[in-house]
C-alpha positions as CSV (number, residue, x, y, z in Angstrom):
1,X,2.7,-49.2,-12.1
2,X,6.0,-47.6,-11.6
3,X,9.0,-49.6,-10.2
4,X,10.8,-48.7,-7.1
5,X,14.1,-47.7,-9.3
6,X,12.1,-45.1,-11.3
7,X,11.8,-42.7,-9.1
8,X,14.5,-44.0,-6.2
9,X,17.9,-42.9,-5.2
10,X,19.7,-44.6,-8.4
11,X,16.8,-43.4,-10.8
12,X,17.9,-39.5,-9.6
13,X,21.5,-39.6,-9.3
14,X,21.8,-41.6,-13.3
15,X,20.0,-38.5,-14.6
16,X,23.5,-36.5,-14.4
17,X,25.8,-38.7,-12.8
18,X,28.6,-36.1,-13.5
19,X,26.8,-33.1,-12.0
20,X,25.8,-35.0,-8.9
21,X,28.9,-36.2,-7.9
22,X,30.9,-32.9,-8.8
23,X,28.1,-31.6,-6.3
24,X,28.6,-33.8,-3.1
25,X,32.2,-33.7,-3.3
26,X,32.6,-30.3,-4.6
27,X,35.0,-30.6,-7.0
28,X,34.7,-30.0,-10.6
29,X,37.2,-32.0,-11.8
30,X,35.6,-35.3,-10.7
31,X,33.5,-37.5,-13.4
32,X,31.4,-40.3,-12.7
33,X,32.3,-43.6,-15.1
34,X,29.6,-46.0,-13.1
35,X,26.8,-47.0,-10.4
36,X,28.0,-49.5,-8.9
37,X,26.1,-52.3,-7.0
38,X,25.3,-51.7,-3.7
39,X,24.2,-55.0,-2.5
40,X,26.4,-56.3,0.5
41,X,25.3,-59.4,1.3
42,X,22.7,-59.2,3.5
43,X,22.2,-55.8,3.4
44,X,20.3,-53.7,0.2
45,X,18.8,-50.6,0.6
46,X,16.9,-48.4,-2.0
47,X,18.2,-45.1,-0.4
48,X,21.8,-46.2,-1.1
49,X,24.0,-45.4,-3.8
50,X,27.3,-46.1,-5.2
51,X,29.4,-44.4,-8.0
52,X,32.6,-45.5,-9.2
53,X,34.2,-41.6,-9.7
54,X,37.6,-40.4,-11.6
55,X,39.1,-37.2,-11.3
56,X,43.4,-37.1,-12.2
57,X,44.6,-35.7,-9.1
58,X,42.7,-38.8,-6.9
59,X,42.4,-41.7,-9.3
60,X,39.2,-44.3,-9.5
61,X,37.3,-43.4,-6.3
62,X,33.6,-44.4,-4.5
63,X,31.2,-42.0,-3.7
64,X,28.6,-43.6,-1.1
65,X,25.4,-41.5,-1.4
66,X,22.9,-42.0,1.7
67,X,19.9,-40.3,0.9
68,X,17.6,-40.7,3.9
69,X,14.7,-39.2,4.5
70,X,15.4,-38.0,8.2
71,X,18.5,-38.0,9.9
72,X,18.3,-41.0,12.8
73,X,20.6,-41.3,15.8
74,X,22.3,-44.5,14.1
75,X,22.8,-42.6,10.9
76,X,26.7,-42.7,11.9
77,X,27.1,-46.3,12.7
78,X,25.7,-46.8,9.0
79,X,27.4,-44.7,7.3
80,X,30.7,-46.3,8.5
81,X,29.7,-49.4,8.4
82,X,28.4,-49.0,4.9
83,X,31.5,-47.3,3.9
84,X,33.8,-50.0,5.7
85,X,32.0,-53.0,3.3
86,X,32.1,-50.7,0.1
87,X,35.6,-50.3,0.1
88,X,36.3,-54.0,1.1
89,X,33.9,-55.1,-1.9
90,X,35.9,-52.7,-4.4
91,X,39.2,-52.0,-2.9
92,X,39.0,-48.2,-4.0
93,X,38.9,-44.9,-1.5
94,X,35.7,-44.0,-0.1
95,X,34.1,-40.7,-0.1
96,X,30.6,-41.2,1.7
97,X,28.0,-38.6,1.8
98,X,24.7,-38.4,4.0
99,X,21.9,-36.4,2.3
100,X,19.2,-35.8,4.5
101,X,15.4,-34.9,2.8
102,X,13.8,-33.1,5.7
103,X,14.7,-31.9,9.1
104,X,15.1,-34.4,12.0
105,X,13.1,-34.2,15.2
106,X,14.3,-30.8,17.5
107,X,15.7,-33.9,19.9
108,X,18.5,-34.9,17.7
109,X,21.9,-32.9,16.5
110,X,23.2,-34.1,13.4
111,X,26.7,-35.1,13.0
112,X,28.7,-35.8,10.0
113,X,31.6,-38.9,12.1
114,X,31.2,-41.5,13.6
115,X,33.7,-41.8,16.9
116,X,33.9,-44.7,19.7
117,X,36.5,-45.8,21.7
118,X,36.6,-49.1,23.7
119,X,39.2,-50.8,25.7
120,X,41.6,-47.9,24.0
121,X,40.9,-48.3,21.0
122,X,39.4,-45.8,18.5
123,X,36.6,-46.6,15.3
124,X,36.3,-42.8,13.4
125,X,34.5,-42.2,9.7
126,X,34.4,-39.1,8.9
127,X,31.6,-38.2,6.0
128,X,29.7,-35.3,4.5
129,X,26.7,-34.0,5.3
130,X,24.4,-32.4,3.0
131,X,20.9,-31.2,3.9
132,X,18.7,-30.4,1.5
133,X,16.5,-28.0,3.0
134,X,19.9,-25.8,3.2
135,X,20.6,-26.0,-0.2
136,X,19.3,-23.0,-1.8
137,X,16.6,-24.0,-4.6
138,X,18.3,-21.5,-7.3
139,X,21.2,-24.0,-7.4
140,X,19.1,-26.6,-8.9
141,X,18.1,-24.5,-12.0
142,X,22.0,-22.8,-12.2
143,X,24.2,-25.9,-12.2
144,X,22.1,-27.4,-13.3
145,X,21.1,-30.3,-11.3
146,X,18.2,-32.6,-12.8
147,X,18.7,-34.9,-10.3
148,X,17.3,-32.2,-7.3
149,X,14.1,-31.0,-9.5
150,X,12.0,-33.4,-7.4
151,X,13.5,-32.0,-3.6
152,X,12.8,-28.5,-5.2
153,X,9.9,-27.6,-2.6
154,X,12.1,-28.7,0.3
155,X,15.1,-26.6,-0.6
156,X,15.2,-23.3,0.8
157,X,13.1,-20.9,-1.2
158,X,11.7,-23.5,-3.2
159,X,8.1,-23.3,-1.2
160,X,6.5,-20.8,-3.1
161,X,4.7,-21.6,-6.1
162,X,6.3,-19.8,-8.4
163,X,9.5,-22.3,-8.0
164,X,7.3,-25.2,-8.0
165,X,6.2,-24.2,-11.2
166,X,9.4,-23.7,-12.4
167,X,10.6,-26.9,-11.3
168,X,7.3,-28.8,-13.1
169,X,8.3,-26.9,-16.4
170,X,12.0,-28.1,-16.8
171,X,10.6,-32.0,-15.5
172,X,8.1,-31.9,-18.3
173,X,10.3,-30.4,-20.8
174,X,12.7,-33.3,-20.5
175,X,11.3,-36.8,-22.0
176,X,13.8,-38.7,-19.4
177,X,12.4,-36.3,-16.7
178,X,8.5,-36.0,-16.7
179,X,8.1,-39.7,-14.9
180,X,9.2,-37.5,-11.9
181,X,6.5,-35.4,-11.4
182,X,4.7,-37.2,-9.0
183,X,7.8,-37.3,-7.1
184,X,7.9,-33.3,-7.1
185,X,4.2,-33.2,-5.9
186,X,5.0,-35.8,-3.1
187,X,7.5,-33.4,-1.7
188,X,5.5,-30.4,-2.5
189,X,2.7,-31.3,-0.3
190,X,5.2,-31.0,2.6
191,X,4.7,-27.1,2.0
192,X,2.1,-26.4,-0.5
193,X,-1.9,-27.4,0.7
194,X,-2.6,-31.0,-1.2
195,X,-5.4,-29.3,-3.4
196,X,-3.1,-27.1,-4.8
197,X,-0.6,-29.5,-5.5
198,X,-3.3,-31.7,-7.3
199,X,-4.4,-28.7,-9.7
200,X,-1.6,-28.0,-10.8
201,X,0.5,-31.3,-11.4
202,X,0.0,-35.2,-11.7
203,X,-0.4,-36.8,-9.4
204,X,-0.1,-40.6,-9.2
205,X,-0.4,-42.7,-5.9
206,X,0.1,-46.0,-7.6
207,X,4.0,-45.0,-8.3
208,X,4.4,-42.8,-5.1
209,X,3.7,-45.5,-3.3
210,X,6.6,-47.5,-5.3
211,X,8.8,-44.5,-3.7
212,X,11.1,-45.9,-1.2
213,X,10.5,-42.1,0.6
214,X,6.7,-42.6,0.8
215,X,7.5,-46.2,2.3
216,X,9.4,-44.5,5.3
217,X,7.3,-41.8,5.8
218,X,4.5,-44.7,6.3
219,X,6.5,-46.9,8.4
220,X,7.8,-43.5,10.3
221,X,4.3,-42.3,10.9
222,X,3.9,-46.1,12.5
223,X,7.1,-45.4,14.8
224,X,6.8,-42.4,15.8
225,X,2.9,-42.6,17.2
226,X,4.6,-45.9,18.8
227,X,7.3,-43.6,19.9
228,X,4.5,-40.7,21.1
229,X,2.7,-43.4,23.3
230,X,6.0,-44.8,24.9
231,X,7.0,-41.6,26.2
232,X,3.5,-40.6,27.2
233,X,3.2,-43.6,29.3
234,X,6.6,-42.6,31.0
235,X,5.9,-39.2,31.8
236,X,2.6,-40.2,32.9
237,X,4.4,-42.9,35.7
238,X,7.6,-41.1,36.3
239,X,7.5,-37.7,35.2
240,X,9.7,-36.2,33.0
241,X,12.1,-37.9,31.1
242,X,15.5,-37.5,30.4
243,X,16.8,-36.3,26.8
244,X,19.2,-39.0,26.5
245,X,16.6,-41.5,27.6
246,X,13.9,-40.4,24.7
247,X,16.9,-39.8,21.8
248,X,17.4,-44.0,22.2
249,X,13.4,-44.6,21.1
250,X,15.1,-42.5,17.8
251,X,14.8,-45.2,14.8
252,X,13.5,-48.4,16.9
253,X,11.4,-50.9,15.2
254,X,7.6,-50.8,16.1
255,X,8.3,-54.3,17.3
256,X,11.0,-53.1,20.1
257,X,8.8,-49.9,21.0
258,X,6.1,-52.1,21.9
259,X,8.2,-54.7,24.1
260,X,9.4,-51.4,25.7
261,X,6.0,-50.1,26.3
262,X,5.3,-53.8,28.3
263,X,8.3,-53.0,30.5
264,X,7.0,-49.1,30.7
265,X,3.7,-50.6,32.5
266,X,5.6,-53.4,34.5
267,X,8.5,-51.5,35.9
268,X,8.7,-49.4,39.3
269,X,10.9,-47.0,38.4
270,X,12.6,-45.0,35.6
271,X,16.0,-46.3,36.6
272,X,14.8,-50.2,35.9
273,X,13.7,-49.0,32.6
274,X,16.6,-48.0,31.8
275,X,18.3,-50.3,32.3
276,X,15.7,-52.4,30.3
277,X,16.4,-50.0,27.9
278,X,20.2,-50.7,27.6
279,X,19.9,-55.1,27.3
């Protein structure tokens, strides 16, 4: 059975660590000399990844990849609070980027800073934002960039077959690349019907399921039925509901939608939920 790290964030990015970060920070001068650990204590996440970078105009640098799945509503506060304990750790500049796999829910606008201010004063990170079903698919094969042959059928123009294929050729011409092709087939059942996809490529659940991506979309599919029957319940009691009340349900633990769904059914208005809602 496949590990986790095979087909993971770090797994992808070590195929061509110099083509990836010359991507995400768009400059061709920049080479990668390491992958850093990304363990902070308490916190270690497979989506997360951090390269010690050169380039002779900026010296040693960090570049924090965030490759997430979909974009939440507290993608900001993690991306500067993971930048804020990579820099303390390594006492180097920071350059963090947020990759996001597939679109985010119509509710949420994706931002690339975080900002708050309390009691005057200010907290602001700043990072890129790259998603992947802008990127056009043609880049992968130009650059090229190994590490993006699995996202190929996400990319835009990579949904026809034709790419797919294309994409399936250069992952089994490459020794270090074939272990990814049920990685390409994951993502190309997102577009392509699941028959298809099985014809005409491997595919293995026993190391999908190793995939830190097919985790979330399991654990998403948990939340966001949690998330479906939460709101249902609200509309049913108090009509409809406010945009900035369903955006908070955004990335809650089934645990926490399902203590708010008790106070759904126990409150007497939408104003006491709310305020439920902000304890």
């Amino acid at each position: 059975m496949g590990k986790v790290a095979d087909i993971g964030s770090k797994r992808l990015i070590n195929l061509a660590p110099d083509a990836w970060v010359q991507w995400v920070t768009q400059r061709p001068e920049v080479v990668a000399k390491e992958i850093l650990g990304s363990e902070f204590h308490w916190i270690s996440r497979e989506t997360d990844v951090l390269v010690k970078a050169y380039s002779a105009t900026h010296g040693d640098f960090l570049v924090l990849n965030e490759l997430q799945l979909r974009y939440t509503a507290q993608m900001p506060l993690r991306m500067r609070a993971y930048t804020a304990l990579a820099q303390e750790r390594y006492r180097l500049p920071t350059y963090p980027v947020l990759i996001n796999i597939l679109p985010p829910p119509s509710i949420l606008t994706i931002v690339s800073s975080y900002e708050q201010e309390f009691l005057g004063l200010r907290a602001i990170q700043d990072y890129r934002v790259i998603n992947l079903w802008e990127i056009d698919a043609e880049i992968v094969f130009q650059q090229p960039l190994p590490s993006l042959l699995p996202f190929v059928p996400i990319l835009r123009g990579g949904g026809e077959v034709s790419v797919v294929q294309r994409a399936l050729q250069a992952l089994r011409a490459d020794a270090q690349l074939n272990e990814l092709e049920s990685l390409l087939a994951f993502f190309a059942s997102f577009v392509l019907d699941t028959p298809l996809v099985q014809q005409i490529m491997r595919w293995d659940m026993a190391v999908l399921r190793e995939s830190p991506w097919y985790q979330e979309i399991e654990q998403r599919g948990i939340q966001q039925g949690a998330r479906r029957q939460l709101i249902r319940v609200l509309e049913q009691r108090f009509g409809e509901i406010p945009h900035e009340v369903e955006v908070r349900f955004e990335g809650e633990s089934v645990e926490k939608l399902e203590n708010l769904m008790d106070s759904a059914i126990a409150v007497s208005s939408l104003e006491e939920f709310v305020v439920i809602l902000s304890t």
